[in-house]
C-alpha positions in Angstrom: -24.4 5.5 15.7 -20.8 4.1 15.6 -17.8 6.3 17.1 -16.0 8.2 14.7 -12.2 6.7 14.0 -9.8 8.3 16.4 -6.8 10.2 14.8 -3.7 11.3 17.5 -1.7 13.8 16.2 1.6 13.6 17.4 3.6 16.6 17.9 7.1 17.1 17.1 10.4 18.3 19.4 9.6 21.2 21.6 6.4 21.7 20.3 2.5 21.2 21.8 -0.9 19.9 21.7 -2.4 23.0 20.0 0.6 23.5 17.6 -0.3 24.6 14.1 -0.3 21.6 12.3 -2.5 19.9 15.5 -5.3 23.3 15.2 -5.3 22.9 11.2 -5.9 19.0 11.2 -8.3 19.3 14.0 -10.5 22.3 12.3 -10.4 20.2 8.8 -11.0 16.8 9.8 -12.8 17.0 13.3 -16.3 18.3 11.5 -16.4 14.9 9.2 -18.6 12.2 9.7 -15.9 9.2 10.4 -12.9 10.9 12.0 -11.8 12.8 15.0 -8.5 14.4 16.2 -7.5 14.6 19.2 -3.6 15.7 20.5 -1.7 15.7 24.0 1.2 18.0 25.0 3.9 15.3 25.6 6.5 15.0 28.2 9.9 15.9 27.2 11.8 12.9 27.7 10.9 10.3 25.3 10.4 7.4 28.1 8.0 9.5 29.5 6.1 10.5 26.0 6.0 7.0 24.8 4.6 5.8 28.2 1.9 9.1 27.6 0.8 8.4 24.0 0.8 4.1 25.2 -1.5 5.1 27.9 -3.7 7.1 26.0 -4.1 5.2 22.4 -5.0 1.5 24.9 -7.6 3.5 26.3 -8.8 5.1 23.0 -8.5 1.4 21.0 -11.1 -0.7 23.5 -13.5 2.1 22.0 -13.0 2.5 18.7 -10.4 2.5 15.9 -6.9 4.5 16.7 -5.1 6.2 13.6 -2.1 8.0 14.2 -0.5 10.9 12.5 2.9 11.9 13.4 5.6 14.8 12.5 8.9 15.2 13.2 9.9 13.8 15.9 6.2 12.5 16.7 6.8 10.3 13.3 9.8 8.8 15.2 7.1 8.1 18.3 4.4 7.6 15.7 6.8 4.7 13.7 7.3 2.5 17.1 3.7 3.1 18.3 2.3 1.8 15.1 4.4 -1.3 14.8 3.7 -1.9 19.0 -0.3 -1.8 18.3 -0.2 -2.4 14.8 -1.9 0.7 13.5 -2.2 3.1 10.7 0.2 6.1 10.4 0.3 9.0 8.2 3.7 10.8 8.7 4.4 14.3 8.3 8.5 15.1 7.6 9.4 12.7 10.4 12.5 12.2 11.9 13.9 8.6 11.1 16.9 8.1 13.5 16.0 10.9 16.0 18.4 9.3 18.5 21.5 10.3 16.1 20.2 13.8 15.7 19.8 15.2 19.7 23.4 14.4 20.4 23.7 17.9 18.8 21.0 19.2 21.3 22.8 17.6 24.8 22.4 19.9 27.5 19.7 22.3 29.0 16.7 22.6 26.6 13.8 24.6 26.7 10.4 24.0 25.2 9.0 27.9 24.5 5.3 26.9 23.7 5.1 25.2 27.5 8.0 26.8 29.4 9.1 23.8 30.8 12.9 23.2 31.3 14.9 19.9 30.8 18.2 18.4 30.5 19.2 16.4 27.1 21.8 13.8 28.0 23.5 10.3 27.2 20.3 8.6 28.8 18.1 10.9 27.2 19.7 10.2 23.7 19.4 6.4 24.8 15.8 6.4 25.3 15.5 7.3 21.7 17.3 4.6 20.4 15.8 1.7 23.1 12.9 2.7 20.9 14.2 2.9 16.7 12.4 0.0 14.6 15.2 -1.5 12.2 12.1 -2.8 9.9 8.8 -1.6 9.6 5.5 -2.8 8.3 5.2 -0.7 5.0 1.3 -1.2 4.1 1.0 0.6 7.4 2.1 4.5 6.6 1.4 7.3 4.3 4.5 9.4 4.1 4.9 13.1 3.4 7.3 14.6 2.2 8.7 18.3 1.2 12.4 18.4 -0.1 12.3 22.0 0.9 12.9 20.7 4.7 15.4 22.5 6.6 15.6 20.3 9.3 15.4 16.8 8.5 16.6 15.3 5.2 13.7 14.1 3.2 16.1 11.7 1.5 16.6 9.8 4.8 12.2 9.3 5.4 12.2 8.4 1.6 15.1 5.3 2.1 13.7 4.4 5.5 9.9 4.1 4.4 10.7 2.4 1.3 7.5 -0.2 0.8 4.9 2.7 2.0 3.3 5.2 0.1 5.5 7.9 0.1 4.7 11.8 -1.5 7.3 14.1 -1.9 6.5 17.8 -2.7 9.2 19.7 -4.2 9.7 22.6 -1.7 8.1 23.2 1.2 9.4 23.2 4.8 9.5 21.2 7.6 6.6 23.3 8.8 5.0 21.3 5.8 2.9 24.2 3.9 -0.3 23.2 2.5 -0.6 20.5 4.5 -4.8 20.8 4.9 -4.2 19.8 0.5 -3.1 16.4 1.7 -5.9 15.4 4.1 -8.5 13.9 1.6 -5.1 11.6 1.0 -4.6 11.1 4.8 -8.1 10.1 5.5 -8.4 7.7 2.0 -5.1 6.3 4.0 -7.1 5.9 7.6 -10.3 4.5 5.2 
């Protein structure tokens, strides 16, 4: 019997491995016969995340077939992780040039969901932007979309994955509702 495909869910900013989104994609998809999701709690500085999700999808791809699925900020992580191992990416809301966006956040940060405590500055801010792609490979993502987002700008996904298959909702949130509607289209995606 051949290993089911691997699917990491990548959380987004302050968030965890058994966020929402994560528990719903892995209760939906994890009982089909070609797919699995799988999710880590990631570091809070985005060196140390990248290093994390690098370590885990070369062990993973010397097995079997890595998918990734990312949101928010984990679509920033998910965009340069796909174009460094050339793999498939379904994108939920993602941040596009998160490295502009934390200069709001500089300073002490906490993450609620894990309690841990860290400090947002220049090189912080600098590791996000060591990592921005300025072209991707389009073929390569499914992009979702709601316009109801209240947190990123849907607008600025929709110009920056121009060439991928893109689906905007009209509402929403950046939560993304309905999101277990768009996994048959996620999956045809990772297919």
């Amino acid at each position: 019997m051949k290993n089911k495909d691997l699917i990491l869910y990548i959380h987004g900013w302050n968030s965890y491995k058994d966020a929402r989104k994560a528990v719903l994609l892995k209760n939906e998809i994890n009982s089909s016969k070609n797919f699995e999701v799988d999710s880590i709690t990631l570091k809070s500085h985005p060196k140390e995340a990248i290093q994390q999700l690098s370590n885990y999808i070369e062990y993973h791809k010397e097995q079997r077939k890595v998918h990734l699925i990312g949101s928010s900020l984990g679509g920033y992580y998910a965009t340069f992780l796909s174009e460094k191992y050339n793999l498939k990416a379904a994108m939920i809301n993602p941040a596009v040039w998160a490295y502009k966006i934390f200069k709001n956040d500089m300073g002490t940060n906490e993450n609620l969901n894990t309690g841990e405590k860290y400090f947002i500055d220049d090189l912080w801010v600098q590791s996000l932007q060591d990592i921005f792609i300025e072209s991707i490979t389009g073929k390569n993502y499914l992009v979702l979309l709601q316009t109801g987002d209240q947190t990123l700008n849907y607008k600025f996904a929709k110009q920056y994955f121009e060439g991928s298959n893109i689906i905007i909702d009209e509402g929403g949130s950046h939560s993304f509702e309905n999101l277990e509607l768009k996994i048959p289209e996620i999956l045809l995606h990772f297919s």
